[in-house]
C-alpha positions as CSV (number, residue, x, y, z in Angstrom):
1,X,65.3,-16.8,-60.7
2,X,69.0,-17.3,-59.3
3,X,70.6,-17.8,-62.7
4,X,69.6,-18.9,-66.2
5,X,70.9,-22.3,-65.8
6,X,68.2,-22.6,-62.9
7,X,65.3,-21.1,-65.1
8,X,66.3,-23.6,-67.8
9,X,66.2,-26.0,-65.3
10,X,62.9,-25.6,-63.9
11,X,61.0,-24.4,-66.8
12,X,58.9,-27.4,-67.8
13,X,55.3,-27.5,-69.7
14,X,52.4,-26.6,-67.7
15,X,48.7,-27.6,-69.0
16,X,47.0,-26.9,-65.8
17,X,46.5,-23.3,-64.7
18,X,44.6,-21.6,-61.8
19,X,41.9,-19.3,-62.5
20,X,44.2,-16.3,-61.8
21,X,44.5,-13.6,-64.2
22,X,47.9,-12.6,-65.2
23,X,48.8,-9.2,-64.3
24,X,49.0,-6.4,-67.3
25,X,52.5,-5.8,-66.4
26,X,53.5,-9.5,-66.4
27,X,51.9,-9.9,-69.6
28,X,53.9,-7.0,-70.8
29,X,57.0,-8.2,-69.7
30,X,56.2,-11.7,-71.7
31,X,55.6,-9.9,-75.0
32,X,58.5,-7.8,-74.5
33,X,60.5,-10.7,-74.3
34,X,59.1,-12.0,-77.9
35,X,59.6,-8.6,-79.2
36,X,63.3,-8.5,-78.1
37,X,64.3,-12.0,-79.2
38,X,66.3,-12.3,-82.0
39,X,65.5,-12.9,-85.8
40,X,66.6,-12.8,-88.6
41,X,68.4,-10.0,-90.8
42,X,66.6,-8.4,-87.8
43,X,63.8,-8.4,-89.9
44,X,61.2,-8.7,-86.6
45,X,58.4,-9.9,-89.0
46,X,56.5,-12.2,-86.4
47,X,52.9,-11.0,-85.1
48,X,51.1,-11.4,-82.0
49,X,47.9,-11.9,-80.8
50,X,47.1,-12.0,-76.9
51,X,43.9,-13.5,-76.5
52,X,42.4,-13.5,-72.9
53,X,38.6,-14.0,-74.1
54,X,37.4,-17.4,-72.7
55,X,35.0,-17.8,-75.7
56,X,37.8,-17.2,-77.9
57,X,39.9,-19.5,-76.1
58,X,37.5,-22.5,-76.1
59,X,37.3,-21.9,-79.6
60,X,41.6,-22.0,-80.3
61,X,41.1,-25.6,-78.2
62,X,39.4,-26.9,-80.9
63,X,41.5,-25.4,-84.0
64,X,43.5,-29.2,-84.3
65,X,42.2,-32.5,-83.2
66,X,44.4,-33.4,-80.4
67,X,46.6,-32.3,-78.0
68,X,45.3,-27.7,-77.6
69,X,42.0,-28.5,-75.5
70,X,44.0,-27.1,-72.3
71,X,44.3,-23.7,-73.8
72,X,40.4,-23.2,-73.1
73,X,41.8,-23.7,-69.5
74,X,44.6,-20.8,-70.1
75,X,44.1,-17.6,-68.8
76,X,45.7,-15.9,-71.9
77,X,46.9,-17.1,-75.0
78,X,49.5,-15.9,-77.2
79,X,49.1,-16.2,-81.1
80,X,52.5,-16.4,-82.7
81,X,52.4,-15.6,-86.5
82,X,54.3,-14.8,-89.1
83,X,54.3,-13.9,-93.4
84,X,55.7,-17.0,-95.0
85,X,56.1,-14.9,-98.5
86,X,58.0,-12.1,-96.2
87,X,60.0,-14.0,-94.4
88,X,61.4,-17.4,-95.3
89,X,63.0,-17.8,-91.9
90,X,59.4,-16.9,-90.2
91,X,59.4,-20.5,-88.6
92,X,62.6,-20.3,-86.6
93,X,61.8,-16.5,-85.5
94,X,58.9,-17.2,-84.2
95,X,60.5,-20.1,-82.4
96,X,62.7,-18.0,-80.7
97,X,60.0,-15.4,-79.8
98,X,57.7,-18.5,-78.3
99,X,60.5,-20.0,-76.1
100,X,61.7,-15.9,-75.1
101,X,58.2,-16.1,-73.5
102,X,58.2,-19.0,-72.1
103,X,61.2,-18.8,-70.4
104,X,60.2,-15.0,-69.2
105,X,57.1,-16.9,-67.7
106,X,58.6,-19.4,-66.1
107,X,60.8,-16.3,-64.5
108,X,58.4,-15.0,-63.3
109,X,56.8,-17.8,-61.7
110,X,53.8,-18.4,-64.5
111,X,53.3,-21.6,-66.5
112,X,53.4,-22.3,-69.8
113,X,52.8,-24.6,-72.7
114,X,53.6,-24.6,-76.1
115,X,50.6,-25.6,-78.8
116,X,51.7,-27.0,-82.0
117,X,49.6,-25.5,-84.7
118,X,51.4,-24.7,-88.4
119,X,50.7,-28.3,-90.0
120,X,48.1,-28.9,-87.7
121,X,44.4,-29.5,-88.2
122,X,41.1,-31.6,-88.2
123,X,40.0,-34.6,-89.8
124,X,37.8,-33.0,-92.2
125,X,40.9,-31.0,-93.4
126,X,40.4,-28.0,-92.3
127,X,43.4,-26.7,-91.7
128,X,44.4,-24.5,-87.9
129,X,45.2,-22.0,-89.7
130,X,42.2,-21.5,-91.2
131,X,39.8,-22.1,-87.8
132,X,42.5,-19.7,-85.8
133,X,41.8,-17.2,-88.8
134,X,38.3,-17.2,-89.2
135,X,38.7,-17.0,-84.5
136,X,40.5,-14.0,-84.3
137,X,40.1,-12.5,-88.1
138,X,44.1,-13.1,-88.7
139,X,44.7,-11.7,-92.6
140,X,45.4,-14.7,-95.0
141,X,49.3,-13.5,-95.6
142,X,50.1,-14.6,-91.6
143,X,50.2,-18.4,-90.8
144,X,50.1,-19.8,-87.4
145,X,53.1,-21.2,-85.8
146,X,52.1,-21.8,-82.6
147,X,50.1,-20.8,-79.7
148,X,51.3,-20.3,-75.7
149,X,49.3,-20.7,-73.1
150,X,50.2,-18.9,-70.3
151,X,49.0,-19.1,-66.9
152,X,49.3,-19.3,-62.7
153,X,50.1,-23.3,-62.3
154,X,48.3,-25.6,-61.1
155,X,50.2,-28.3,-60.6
156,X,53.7,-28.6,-59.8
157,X,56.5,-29.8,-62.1
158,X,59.8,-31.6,-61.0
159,X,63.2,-30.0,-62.1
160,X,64.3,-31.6,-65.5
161,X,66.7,-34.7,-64.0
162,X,70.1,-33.5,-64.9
163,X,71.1,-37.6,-65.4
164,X,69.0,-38.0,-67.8
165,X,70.6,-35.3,-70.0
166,X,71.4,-37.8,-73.6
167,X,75.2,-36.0,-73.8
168,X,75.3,-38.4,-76.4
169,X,73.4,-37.1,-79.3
170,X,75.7,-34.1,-78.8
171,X,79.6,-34.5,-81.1
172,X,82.5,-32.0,-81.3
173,X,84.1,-31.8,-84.9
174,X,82.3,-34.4,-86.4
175,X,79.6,-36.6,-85.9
């Protein structure tokens, strides 16, 4: 990518992915960039979990109602987690760490989508936590944030339409 105000640019949600395996070193680069993003009091408490299994991935589809059967489409999936009772700030770091990949995905010419799952669930209420736990056997201190999917796209995006940036909801000083 020329510059970062190009990758921010073009980086757009991707829910469609070729069959295409991501290379190891591409998936290393995308956890290094969740290892190297900031947090805070540098406490680095999130956790990981790459999942590439296709059963597995079916399975994460399903762990909320609506809106994560793509990731049984993904490629690879990466479980961000992170120790509410360690860290009260384990929300935004893992925020930062999800959007570090995507970005480093969309650099390197990979799609991605971010799945909503901490407050997320099924109508029997069963929570995602608890179907992504009992998936991948995550230990009951480490909620799920959210879950990337990651793969070669298969459809193309449009650059985000610089006019219809809302400069308004943005104030200097005071609102």
């Amino acid at each position: 990518m020329e510059s970062f105000k190009d990758l921010v640019q073009v980086r757009r949600s991707h829910r469609k992915f070729t069959e295409e395996e991501i290379s190891a070193e591409d998936v290393q680069l995308i956890l290094r960039a969740a290892l190297m993003s900031p947090t805070s009091k540098s406490q680095r408490g999130w956790q990981f979990v790459v999942v590439d299994d296709k059963m597995d991935l079916e399975k994460l589809s399903d762990a909320k109602d609506l809106g994560g059967q793509f990731i049984k489409g993904a490629p690879l999936a990466v479980v961000v987690l992170g120790d509410p009772m360690q860290n009260d700030c384990w929300v935004e770091d893992g925020s930062i760490a999800a959007i570090s990949m995507q970005y480093q995905a969309e650099d390197l010419g990979l799609g991605s989508c971010w799945v909503q799952m901490r407050g997320r669930g099924l109508s029997d209420g069963t929570t995602a936590d608890e179907v992504i736990r009992g998936i991948l056997d995550i230990p009951e201190n480490l909620s799920c944030l959210c879950i990337i999917a990651l793969g070669h796209k298969a459809d193309e995006r449009k650059p985000q339409n610089e006019d219809r940036l809302k400069w308004e909801n943005v104030h200097t000083g005071k609102y």
